[in-house]
C-alpha positions in Angstrom: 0.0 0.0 0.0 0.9 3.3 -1.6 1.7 6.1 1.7 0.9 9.6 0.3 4.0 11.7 1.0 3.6 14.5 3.6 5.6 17.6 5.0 6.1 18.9 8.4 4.6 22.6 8.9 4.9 23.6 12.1 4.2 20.7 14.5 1.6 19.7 11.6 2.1 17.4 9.0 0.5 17.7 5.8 0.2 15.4 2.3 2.1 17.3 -0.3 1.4 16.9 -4.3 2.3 13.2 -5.8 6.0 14.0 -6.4 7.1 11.7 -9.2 3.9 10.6 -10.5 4.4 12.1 -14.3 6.2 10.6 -16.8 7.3 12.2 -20.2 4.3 11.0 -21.4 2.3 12.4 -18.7 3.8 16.0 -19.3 3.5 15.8 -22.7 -0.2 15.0 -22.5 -1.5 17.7 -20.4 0.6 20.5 -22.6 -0.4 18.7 -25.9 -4.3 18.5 -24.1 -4.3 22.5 -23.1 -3.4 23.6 -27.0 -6.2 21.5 -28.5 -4.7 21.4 -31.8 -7.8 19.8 -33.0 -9.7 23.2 -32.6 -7.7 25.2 -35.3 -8.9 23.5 -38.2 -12.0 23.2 -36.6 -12.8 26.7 -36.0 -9.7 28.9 -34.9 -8.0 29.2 -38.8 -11.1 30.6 -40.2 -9.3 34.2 -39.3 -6.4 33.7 -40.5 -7.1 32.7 -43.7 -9.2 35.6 -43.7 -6.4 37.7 -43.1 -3.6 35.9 -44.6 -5.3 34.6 -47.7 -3.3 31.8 -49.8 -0.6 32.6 -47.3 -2.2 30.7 -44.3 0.6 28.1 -44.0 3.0 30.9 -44.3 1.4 32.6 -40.9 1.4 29.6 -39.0 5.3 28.6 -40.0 6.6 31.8 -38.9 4.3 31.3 -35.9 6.0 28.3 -35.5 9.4 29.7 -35.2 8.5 32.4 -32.8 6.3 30.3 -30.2 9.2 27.6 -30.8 11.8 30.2 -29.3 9.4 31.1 -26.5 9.3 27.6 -25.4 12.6 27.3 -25.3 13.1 30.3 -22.9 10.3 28.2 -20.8 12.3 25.0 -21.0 15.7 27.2 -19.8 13.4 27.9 -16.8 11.7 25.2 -16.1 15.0 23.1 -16.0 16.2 25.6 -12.9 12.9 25.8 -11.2 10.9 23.2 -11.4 8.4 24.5 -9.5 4.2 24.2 -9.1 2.9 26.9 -10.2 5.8 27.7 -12.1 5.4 30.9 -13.8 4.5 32.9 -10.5 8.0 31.5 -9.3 10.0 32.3 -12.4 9.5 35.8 -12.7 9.2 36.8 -9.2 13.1 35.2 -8.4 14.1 37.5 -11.2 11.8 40.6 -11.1 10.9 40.3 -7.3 7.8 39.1 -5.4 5.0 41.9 -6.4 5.5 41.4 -10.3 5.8 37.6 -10.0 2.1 37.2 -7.7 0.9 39.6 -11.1 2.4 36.8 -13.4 0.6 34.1 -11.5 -2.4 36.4 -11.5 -2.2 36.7 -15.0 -2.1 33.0 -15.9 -4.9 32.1 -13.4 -7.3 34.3 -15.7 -5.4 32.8 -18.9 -6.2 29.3 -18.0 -9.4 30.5 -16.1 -10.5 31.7 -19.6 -9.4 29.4 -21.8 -11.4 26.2 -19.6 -14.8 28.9 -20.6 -14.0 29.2 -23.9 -13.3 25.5 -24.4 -16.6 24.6 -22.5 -19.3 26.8 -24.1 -17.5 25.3 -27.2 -18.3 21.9 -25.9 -21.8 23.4 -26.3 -21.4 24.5 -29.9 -19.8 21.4 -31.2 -22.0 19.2 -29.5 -25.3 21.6 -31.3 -23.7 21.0 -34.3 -23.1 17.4 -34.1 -26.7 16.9 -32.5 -27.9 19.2 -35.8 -26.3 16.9 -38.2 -28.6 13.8 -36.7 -31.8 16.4 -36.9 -31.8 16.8 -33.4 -31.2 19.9 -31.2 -31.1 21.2 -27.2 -33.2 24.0 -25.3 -31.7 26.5 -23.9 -32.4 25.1 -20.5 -30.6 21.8 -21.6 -27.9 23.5 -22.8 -27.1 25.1 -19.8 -27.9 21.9 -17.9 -25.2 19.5 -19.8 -22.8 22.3 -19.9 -22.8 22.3 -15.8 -22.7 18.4 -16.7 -19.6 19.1 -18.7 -17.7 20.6 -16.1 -19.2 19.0 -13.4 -16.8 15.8 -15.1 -14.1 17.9 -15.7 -13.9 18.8 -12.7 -14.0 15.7 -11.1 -11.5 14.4 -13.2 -9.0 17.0 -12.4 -10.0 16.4 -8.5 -9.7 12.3 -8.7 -6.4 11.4 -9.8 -3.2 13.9 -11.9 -1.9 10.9 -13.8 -5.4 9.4 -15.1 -6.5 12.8 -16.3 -3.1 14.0 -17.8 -3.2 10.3 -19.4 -6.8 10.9 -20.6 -6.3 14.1 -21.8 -3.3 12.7 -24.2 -5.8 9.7 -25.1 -8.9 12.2 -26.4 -6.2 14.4 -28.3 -4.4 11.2 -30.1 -8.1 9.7 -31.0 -8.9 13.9 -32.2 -6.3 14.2 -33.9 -6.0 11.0 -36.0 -9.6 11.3 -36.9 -8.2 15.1 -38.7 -5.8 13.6 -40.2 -7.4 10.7 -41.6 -10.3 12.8 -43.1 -7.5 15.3 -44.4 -5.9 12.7 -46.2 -8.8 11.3 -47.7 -9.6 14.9 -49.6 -6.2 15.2 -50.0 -6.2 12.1 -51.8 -9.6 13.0 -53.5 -7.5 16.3 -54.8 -5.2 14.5 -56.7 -1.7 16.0 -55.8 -0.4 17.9 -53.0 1.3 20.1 -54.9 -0.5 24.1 -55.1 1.5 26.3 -57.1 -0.5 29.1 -55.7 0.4 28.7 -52.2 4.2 27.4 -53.0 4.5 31.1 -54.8 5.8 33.1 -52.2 6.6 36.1 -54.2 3.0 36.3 -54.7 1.4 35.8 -50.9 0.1 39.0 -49.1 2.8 39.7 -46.6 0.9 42.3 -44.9 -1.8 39.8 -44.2 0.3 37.1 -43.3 2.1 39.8 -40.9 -1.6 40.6 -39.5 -2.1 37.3 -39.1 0.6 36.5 -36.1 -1.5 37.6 -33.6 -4.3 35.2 -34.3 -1.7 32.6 -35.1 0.3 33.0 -31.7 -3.6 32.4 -29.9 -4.1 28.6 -31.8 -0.7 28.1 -29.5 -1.4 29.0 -25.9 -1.7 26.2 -23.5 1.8 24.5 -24.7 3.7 25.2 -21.8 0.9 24.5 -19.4 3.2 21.2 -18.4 5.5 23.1 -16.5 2.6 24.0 -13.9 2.9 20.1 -12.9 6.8 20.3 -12.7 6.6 19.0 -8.8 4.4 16.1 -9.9 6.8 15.2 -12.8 9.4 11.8 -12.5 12.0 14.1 -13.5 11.1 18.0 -14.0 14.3 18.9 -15.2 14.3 16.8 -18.4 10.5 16.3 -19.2 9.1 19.7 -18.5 11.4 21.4 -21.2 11.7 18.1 -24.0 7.1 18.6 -23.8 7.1 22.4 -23.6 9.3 22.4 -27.0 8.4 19.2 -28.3 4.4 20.4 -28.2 5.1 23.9 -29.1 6.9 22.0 -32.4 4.4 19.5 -33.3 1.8 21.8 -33.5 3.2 24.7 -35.1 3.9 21.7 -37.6 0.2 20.3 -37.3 -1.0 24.0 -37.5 1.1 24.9 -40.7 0.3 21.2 -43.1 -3.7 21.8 -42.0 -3.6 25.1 -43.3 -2.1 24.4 -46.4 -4.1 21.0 -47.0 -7.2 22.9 -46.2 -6.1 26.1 -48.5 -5.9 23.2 -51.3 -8.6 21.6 -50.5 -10.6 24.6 -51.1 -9.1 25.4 -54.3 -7.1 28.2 -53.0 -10.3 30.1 -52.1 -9.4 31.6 -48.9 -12.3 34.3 -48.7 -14.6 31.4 -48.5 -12.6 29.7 -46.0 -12.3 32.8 -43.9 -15.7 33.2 -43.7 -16.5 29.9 -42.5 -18.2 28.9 -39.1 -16.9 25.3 -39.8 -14.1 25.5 -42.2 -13.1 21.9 -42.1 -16.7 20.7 -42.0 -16.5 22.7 -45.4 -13.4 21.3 -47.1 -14.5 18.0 -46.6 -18.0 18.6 -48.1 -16.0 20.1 -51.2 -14.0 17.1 -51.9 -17.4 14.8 -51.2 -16.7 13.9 -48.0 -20.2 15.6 -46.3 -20.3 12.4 -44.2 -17.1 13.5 -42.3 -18.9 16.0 -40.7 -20.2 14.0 -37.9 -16.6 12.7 -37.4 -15.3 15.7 -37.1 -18.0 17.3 -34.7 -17.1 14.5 -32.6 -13.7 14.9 -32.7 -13.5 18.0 -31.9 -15.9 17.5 -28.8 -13.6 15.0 -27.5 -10.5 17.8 -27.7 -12.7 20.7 -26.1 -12.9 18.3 -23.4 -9.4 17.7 -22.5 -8.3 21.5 -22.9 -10.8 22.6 -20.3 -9.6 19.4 -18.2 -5.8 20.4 -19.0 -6.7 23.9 -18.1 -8.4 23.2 -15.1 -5.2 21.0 -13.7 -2.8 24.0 -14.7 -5.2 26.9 -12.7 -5.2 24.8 -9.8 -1.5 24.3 -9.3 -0.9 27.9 -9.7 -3.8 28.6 -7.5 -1.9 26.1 -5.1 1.3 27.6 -4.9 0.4 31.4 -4.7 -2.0 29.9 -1.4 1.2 28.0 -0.3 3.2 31.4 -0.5 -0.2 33.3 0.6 -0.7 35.4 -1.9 -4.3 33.7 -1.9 -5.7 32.2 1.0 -3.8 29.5 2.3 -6.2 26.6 1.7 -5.4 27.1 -1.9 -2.3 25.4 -0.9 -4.0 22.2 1.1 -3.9 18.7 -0.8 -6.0 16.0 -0.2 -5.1 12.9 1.9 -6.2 10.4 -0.7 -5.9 11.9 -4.2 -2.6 14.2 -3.7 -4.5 17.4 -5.8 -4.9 20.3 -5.0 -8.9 19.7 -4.5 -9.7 23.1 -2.9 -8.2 25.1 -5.8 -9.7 22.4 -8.3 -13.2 23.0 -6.4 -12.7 26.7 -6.5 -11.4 26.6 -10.4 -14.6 24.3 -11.2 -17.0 26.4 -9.2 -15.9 30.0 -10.9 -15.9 27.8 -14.3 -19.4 27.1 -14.1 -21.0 30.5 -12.5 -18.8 32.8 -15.4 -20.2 30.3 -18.1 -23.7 30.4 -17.0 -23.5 34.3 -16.8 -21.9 34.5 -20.5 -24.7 32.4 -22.0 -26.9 34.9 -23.0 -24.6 36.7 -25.0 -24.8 33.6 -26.8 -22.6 30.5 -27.0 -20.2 31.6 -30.5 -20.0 35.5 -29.1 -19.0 34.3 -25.3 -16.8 31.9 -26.9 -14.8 34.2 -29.0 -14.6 36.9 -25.9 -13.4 34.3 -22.9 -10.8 33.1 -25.8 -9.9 36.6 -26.7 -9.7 37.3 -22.7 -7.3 34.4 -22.4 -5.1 35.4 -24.7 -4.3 38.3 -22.9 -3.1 36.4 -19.7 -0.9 34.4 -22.1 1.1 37.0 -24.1 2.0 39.4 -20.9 3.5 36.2 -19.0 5.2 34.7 -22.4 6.7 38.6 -23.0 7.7 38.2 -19.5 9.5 34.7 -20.1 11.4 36.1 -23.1 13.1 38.7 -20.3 13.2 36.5 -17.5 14.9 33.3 -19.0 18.6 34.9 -19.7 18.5 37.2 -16.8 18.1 33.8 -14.7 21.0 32.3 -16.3 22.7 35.3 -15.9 23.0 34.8 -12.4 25.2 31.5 -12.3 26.6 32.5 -15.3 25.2 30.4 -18.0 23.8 32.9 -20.1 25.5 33.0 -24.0 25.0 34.6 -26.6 22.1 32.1 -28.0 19.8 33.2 -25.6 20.3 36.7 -25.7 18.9 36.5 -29.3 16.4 34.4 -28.5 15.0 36.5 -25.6 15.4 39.4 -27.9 13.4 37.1 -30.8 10.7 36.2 -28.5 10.0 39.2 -26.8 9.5 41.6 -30.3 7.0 39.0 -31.5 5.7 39.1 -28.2 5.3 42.8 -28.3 4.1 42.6 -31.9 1.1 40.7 -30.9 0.2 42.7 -28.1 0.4 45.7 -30.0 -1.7 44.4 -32.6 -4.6 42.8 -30.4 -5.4 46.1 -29.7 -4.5 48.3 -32.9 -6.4 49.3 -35.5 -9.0 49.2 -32.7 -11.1 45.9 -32.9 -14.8 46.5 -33.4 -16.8 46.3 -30.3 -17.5 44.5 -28.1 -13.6 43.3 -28.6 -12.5 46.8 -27.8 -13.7 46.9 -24.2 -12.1 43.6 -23.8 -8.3 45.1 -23.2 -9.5 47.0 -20.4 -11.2 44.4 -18.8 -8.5 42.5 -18.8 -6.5 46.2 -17.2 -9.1 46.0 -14.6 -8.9 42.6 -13.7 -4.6 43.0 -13.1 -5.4 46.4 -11.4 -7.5 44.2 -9.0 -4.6 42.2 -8.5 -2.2 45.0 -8.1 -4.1 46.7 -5.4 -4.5 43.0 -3.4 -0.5 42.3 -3.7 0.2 45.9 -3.3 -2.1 45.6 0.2 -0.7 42.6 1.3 3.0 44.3 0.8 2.3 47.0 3.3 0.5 44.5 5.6 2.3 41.3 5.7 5.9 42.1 4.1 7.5 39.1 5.2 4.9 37.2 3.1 6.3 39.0 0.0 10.2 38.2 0.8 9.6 34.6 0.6 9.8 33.8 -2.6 13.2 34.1 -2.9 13.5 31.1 -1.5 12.7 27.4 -2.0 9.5 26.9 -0.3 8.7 24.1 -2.2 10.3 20.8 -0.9 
């Protein structure tokens, strides 16, 4: 019999997170599970081929490259700190206590927001799959299977680390393969890979595939959410980094071959493509395949699923480790006797999950998707700008840093800043506007809180320089 491992705080002792319990494997699943590659071809590429026209692919390779160097300045720190909760330790050793509690801040609403958007999307690909067999939900059911949906999720992330990091691998793999099978088959109804039109690069719209970025960087966010589990992992210092890179790479190369198969399998029509509501759905009913589109639907319900579980397990550990410092109340640090999770953040992360979905409903399931996503993304590119800055200034100290990582901090962090700066100019229509500054408001709340706690409780604040984290 299994003893659950524990730690001595004061004269108390306490169970501590299942140290050791995630494999390579394991890592890679819950990173690979909070992207959701599935979802790009399913719905996310509709505005970049929009933008980018015949130069899709192009967008999403130089994507590639970018997010590719960003993981790697996450993999520098996630070798030398592997840490839960790891990005509100990371830039608080470097930049001190107050701006590291905001980078944990920031990711809790990142992952927060991503879980919504990824379960009122549950509800839109399960409509449209239910529409495909003539059938269809009430508002009131909706609502009803949604709190369902993250009911499950919820318990999944509560019951056991390994089984849902293991599951959420299991739903992508059985996703994705059903994509790719259905892309080869119009491929292969096509004729040829070969499209002249998209191969000519003299002739692609670099201001549109340059306008694209933005959107392209959002299809990425989630692949570093394995370093969150770092103090659950077999061995942090090797797996973290090989699945933060190694999922940041295999999308950017799943991203790059879907958009180019499904530019060709459209006939190089990307207006019709970027006006799509179910682009894929679409280029398989071009090349005759209409009967894919239950597939798919399915498919795509099974990867909405293990994003909002992978984001649910990543919220919670940074929940759990700002509680541990107490930055947050300090039972968002307590792990449960049996299980070994963090099950009062989990609870708190479900319970917030299903009261913000419920509320966004009547703004209607595609809008409140597209905000919480949009919301999200603003979480992820302030901590990923940080990361570019942090990661050489952390080698820095023990003298590690070279040249290579100067250039790729300096990489990283003018794409970074490139697709901040163009989330918000020109000036999105509205709502989409309004949704920088709620995202201001929500940090400013956070600021204040830290800023509080500083002037009341300053020893709290000066322990993060240290290793709290046996």
């Amino acid at each position: 019999m299994s003893v659950a491992p524990v730690e001595i705080v004061g004269e108390s002792i306490v169970p501590r997170l299942r140290s050791g319990a995630l494999s390579l494997v394991d890592a890679i699943g819950q990173s690979l599970a909070a992207v959701g590659p599935t979802l790009t071809p399913a719905l996310n590429i509709t505005v970049v081929a929009g933008l980018a026209g015949v130069g899709c692919w192009m967008s999403y390779f130089l994507g590639t490259l970018g997010v590719v160097i960003v993981a790697a300045s996450v993999g520098v720190l996630a070798a030398r700190h592997p840490e839960a909760g790891s990005y509100f330790v990371y830039v608080g050793r470097t930049f001190g206590a107050f701006t590291g509690a905001l980078a944990g801040w920031a990711m809790i609403s990142a992952y927060m927001f991503t879980a919504i958007s990824t379960s009122l999307a549950f509800i839109i690909f399960l409509g449209d799959l239910l529409e495909v067999m003539h059938l269809s939900l009430s508002e009131w059911a909706k609502a009803l299977v949604m709190l369902v949906y993250i009911a499950t999720v919820t318990f999944g992330a509560y019951r056991d680390i390994k089984l849902s990091s293991r599951a959420g691998l299991v739903m992508e793999i059985i996703s994705l393969s059903i994509i790719i099978a259905i892309t080869a088959l119009f491929v292969h109804v096509h004729g040829t890979v070969v499209d002249r039109v998209q191969l000519d690069v003299s002739s692609l719209k670099w201001g549109g595939v340059f306008s694209a970025l933005p959107f392209v960087i959002f299809s990425f966010v989630g692949f570093e959410s394995s370093a969150t589990l770092a103090k659950e992992s077999s061995n942090p210092a090797r797996n973290i980094p090989r699945s933060v890179i190694g999922c940041a790479a295999f999308a950017g190369i799943f991203f790059t071959l879907m958009a180019y198969f499904m530019v060709l399998g459209m006939g190089d029509d990307s207006d019709t493509l970027g006006k799509s509501t179910a682009p894929f759905t679409d280029v398989a009913a071009r090349a005759g395949l209409g009967w894919a589109s239950t597939i798919v639907y399915c498919g795509a319900v099974i990867s909405v699923f293990a994003c909002t579980l992978a984001s649910i397990n990543a919220a919670s550990r940074l929940l759990y480790s700002m509680g541990k410092y107490q930055f947050l109340h300090r039972s968002m640090g307590m792990v449960h006797d049996t299980h070994q999770t963090p099950h009062r953040a989990i609870l708190v992360c479900g319970g917030l999950l299903a009261a913000v979905c419920l509320s966004m409903t009547p703004l209607g399931y595609l809008d409140a998707f597209g905000y919480a996503g949009t919301i999200a993304s603003f979480g992820f590119v302030v901590v990923y700008l940080a990361l570019c800055i942090v990661a050489p200034l952390d080698l820095k100290k023990t003298g590690e840093m070279r040249p290579k990582h100067v250039v790729n901090a300096l990489f990283g962090t003018v794409l970074m800043l490139f697709v901040i700066v163009g989330s918000v100019y020109p000036v999105p229509t509205y709502p989409y506007n309004e949704l920088p500054y709620l995202f201001f408001a929500y940090m400013a709340i956070g600021a204040v809180w830290f800023a509080l706690l500083k002037w009341r409780s300053p020893q709290i604040l000066g322990t993060i320089a240290h290793d709290m984290e046996e």
